[in-house]
N, C-alpha and C positions, 0 to 999 in steps of 0.2 A: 504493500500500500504506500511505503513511504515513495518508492519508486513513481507511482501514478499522479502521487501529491506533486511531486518536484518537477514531472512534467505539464501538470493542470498550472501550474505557478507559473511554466516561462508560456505557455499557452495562451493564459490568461493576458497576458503580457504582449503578446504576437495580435489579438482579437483587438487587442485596443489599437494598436498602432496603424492596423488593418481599418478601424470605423475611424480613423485621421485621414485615409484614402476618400472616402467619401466628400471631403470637404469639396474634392475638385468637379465634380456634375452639381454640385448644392449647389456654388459659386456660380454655374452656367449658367442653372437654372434659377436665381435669384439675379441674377445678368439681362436674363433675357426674358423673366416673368411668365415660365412654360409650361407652369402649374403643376410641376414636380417638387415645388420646394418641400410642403411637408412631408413627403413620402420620404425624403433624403434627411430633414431634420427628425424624423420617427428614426428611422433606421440607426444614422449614428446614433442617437442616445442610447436605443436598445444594446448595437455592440459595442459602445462604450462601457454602459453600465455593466453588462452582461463580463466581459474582458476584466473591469476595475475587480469588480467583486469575487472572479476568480483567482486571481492575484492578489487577492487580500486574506482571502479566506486561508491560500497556503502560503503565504509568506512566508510561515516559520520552517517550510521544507526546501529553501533556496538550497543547490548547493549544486558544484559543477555535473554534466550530462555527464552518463555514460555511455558505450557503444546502443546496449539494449533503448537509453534512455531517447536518444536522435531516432532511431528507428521508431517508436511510437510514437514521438512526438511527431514526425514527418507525417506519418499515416490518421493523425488526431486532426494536425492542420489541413490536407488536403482533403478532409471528409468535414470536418465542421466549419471550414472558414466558407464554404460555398452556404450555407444554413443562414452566415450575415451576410453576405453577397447576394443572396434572392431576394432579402429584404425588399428594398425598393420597387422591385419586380411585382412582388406577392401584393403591395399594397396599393399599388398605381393600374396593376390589371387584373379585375376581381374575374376576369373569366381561366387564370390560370390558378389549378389548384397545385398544392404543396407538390407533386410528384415535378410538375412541370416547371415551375419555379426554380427546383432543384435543379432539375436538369440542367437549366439552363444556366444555372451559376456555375454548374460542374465544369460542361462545355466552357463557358469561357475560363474561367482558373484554368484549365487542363490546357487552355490554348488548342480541342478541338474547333467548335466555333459550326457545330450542328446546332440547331437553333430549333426551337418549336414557336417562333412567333412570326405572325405574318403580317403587314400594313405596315414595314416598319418605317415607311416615307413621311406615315401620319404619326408616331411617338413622337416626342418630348423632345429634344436635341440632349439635354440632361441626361435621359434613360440611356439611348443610344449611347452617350459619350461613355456613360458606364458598363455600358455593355465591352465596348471596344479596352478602358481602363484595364476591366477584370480580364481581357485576354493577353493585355501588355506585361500584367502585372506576375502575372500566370508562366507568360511565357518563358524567362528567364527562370521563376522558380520563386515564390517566396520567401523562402529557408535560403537563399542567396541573398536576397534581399534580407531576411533578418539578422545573417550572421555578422553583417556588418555593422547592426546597429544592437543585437545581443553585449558585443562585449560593454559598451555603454552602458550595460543592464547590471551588467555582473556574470553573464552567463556566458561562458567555450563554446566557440560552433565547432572545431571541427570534425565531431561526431555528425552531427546537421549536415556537414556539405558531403561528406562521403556516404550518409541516407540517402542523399539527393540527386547529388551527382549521375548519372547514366556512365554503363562503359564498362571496357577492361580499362582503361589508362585512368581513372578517375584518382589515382593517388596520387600523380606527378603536381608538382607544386608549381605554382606560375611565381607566388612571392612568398616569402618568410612566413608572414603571418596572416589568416584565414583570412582576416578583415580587411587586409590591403588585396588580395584577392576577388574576395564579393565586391568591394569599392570601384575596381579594376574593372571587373566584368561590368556593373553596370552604369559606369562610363560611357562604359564603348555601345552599352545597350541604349542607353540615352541620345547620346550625340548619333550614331541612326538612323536611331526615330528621328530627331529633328531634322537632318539632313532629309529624312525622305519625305518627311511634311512637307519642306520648303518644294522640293519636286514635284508633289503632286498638287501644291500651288501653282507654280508654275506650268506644269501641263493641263491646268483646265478644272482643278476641281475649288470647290472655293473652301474658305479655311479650315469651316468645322468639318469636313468631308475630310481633307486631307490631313488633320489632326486624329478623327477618327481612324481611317484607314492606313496611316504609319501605326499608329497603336496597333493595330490586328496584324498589319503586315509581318514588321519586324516578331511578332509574337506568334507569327502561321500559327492565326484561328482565324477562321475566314469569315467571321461578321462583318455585315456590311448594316450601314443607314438606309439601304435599298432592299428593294424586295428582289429586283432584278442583278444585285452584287454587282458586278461592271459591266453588265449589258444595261444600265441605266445611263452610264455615259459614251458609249459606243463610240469608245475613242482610244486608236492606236498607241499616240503616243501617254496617253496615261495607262495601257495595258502596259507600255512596257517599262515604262519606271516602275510597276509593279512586280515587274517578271526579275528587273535587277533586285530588287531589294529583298525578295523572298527567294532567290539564289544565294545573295549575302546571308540573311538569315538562317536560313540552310547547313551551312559552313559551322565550325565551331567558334565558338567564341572565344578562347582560351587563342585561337590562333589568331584572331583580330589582335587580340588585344598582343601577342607578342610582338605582331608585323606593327601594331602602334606602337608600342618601348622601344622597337628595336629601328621605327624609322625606314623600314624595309618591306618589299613583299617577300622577303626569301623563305617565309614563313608557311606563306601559301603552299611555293615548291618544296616544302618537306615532309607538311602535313600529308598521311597516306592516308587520305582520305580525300581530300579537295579532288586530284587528279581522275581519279574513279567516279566521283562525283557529279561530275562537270561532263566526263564525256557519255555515261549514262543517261544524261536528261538530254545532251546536246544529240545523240542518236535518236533517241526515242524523239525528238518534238522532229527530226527529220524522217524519222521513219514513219511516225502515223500522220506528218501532213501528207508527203508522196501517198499513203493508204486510203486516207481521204480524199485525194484525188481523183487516184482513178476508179473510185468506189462510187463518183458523182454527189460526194457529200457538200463538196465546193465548187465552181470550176472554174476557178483563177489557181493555180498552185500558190500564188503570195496568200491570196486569202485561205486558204489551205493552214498554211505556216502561218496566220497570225492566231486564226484559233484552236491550230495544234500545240503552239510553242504555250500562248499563256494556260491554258487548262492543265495539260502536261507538267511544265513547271507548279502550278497552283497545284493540283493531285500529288504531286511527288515529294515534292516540299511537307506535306500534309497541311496546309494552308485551307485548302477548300474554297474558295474565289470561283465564280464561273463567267464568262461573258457569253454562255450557248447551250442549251440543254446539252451536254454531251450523252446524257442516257437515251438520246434519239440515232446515235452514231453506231453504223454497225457494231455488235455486240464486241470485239476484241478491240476496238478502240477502248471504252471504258475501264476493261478488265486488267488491260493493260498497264494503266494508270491506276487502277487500285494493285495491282501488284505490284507498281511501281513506290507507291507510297507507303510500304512495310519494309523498305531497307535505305530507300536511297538519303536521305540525309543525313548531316556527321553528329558523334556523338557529341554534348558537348553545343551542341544546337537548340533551338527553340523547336525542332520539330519533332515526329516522335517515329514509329515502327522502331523496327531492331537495328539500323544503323548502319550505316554503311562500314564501320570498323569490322561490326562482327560478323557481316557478309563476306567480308574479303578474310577474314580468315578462318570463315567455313570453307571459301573455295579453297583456299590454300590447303585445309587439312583432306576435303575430298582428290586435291591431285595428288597428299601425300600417300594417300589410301590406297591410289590406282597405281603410284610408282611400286609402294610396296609390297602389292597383290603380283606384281612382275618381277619385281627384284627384293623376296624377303628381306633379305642381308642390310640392304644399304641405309645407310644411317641420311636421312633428309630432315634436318630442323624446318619448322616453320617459320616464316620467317614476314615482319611485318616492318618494312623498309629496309633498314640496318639493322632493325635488333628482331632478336630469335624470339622465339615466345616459348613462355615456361607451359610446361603441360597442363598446368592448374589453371589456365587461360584460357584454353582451348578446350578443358572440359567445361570450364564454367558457360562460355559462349553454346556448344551442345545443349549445356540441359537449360540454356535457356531458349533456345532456337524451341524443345520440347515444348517446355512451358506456354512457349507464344502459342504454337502450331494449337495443344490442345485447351488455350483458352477458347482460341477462334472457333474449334471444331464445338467446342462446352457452351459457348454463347451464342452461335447459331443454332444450337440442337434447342436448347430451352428457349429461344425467339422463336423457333418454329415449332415446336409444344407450347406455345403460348397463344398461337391462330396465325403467327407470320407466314405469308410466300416465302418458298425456299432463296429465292435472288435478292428480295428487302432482307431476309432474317443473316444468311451468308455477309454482303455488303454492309449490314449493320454493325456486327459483330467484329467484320474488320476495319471499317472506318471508325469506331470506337476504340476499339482497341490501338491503334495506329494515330489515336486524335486528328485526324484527316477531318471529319463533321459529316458532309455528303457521300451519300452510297449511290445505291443504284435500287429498281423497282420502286416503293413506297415513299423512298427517301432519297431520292435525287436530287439533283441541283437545283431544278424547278422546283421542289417542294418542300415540305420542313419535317421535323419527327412529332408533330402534331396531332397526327393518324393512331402515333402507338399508345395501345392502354397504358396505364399505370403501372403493371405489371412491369413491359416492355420497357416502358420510360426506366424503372429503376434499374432493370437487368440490366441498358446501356448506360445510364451513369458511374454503376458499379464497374464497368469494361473503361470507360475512358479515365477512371482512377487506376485502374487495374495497370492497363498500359502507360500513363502519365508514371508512376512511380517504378514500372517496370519491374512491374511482380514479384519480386524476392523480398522488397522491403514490406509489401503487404503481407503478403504468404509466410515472414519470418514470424508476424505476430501470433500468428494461428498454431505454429509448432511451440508443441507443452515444451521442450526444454527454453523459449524464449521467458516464459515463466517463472522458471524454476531459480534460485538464488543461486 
């Protein structure tokens, strides 16, 4: 128990600092008298109060994390900070009940950015802005965000950032101490966003749009202020400021930020992941515009290529953005891009599947498989750029490849024992799990997860936490020896 206290303590701590986020849609919407304010003044006070008084109540259990104590704490914040995140939601649209509410805050924390609300032209600019907030805020990590502002507390992150963190490399240290780390990371997360605000100003959209949509961007959760996401602006060069910056996004941060200290891009050319990265999306968006073509989906091959590159990238990124129903595109277009979006971005990123890290060194370990099945004898390391990989690496990437495979297989089977079509219940399960937001059948582009019962709605919030923490730090809490003293 003393354990739970000392985590409810910095929790308590984490909610409050979380209901000081809200000041920025109050602000908007007391700016511009959108009739959101009290929904936004209800809601801080609730997770204000709610935050004070849990950090009061355990004060007297302060005392440094432990390993077990980051892993619950991590798995307590990304499941109850979405609970004061709905707030606003829950009180401004009485047609969404608690299941949907949820969802929707999960989605955006998780930086999925599947949505179950539709008219979003006609909300609030407040709401919307918050909506977009909670996928920015999300996207980096807030356990990165608090560890920087923890030691101020009294409280060690770096149990927090290695819960948090995604990856085999998640050990390697960018600076000395955590805090200059998280400070570091979201620097680079910040200045970004604003560079790519200033862009999408620039290219056509006007401020709160562009303020919105760098929020989401840099955070691939693909919320838009539209219903129609960027087929509302049916405009090239704002597709493609979008296509840049959720490529950037995409990328690790950890290597922005070194190609920042160090002044350099050489940073790019080493990380083994960029290079994999870049020519995967750059094949695929040539390969399914040329498929597009002469399928007569388009018949300009440019116009081909504009709405293969940004949906492609959007899909793969796990972003979720569309500017065209693509679940109208012969059937391996789409699937294509949902299978795209379960490996292709870097660990260490704002977006989620399994990573392109631990893609490249499944492939590596299946050629090591095939050489060895021909030449028992010879000794072949793995090898991931310059350095070898310890065996405990490449077991660990294995039973998580498992893991992934039979969640997807566990959350489609109970979406379709639940009344889902086999294509919505499949697509669901991996677009949640993958924080992508849009699937295919029920829940395409054109449409929202609005359709699914209650049931469905929680089976998919549970999968896009599921995948967001990338299942070992959830799955740790459930094994009795995590328990155990």
């Amino acid at each position: 128990m003393n354990r739970l206290f000392t985590v409810v303590n910095v929790l308590g701590k984490m909610i409050s600092v979380f209901g000081l986020t809200m000041l920025i849609p109050l602000g908007l919407a007391l700016w511009g008298n959108d009739g959101a304010q009290l929904v936004f003044e209800e809601s801080i006070l609730i997770t204000l109060s709610c935050g004070l008084i849990m950090w009061l109540v355990t004060r007297r259990y302060h005392r440094e994390l432990q390993i077990k104590d980051g892993f619950l704490l991590v798995v307590l914040v990304w499941s109850v900070l979405p609970a004061f995140a709905m707030l606003p939601l829950l009180f401004y649209l009485p047609e969404l009940n608690l299941s949907m509410a949820y969802f929707e805050a999960v989605s955006g924390l998780t930086a999925t950015g599947g949505t179950v609300l539709s008219g979003l032209d006609n909300l609030p600019p407040s709401i919307n802005l918050w909506r977009g907030e909670m996928v920015w805020l999300g996207g980096m990590g807030l356990i990165v965000l608090a560890v920087a502002i923890l030691p101020l507390l009294g409280v060690g992150g770096r149990q927090l950032l290695n819960a948090e963190i995604p990856g085999p490399m998640k050990e390697s240290k960018l600076t000395p101490r955590i805090a200059e780390t998280a400070k570091g990371l979201w620097s680079i997360y910040a200045s970004l966003t604003l560079i790519c605000a200033v862009a999408y100003k620039w290219a056509g959209m006007d401020w709160f749009d562009a303020v919105m949509h760098a929020f989401t961007t840099l955070g691939l959760g693909g919320f838009s202020s539209h219903d129609a996401s960027y087929g509302y602006w049916d405009s090239p060069l704002i597709e493609s400021v979008a296509i840049i910056f959720m490529l950037i996004a995409g990328i690790n941060f950890a290597t922005h930020f070194l190609a920042w200290r160090a002044k350099s891009l050489i940073s790019y050319r080493y990380d083994s992941e960029v290079g994999w990265y870049a020519m995967v999306i750059f094949l695929s968006c040539l390969g399914l515009a040329f498929y597009l073509w002469i399928n007569n989906v388009f018949a300009e091959p440019l116009i081909a290529l504009r709405y293969a590159a940004f949906n492609v990238v959007s899909v793969a990124t796990t972003t979720g953005y569309s500017n065209a129903d693509y679940s109208l595109w012969p059937m391996f277009a789409p699937l294509w891009m949902l299978f795209l979006s379960g490996f292709c971005t870097s660990s260490g990123s704002t977006g989620g599947g399994i990573k392109m890290i631990r893609a490249r060194i499944l492939y590596q370990q299946v050629y090591r498989e095939i050489i060895m099945i021909m030449h028992p004898n010879a000794v072949i390391p793995a090898k991931l750029g310059r350095s070898v990989l310890a065996n405990r690496v490449i077991f660990a990437v294995l039973v998580f490849l498992f893991i992934y495979s039979a969640s997807i297989v566990l959350m489609a089977l109970a979406l379709t024992l639940s009344g889902l079509d086999a294509i919505t219940s499949f697509s669901a399960a991996v677009a949640c799990i993958n924080n992508l937001g849009p699937g295919l059948g029920g829940i395409g582009p054109a449409t929202t997860y609005a359709s699914l019962t209650d049931l469905q709605t929680w089976i998919c919030s549970f999968a896009m936490l599921l995948g967001r923490l990338e299942f070992f730090t959830v799955l740790a809490i459930f094994v009795p020896a995590f328990w155990r003293k």
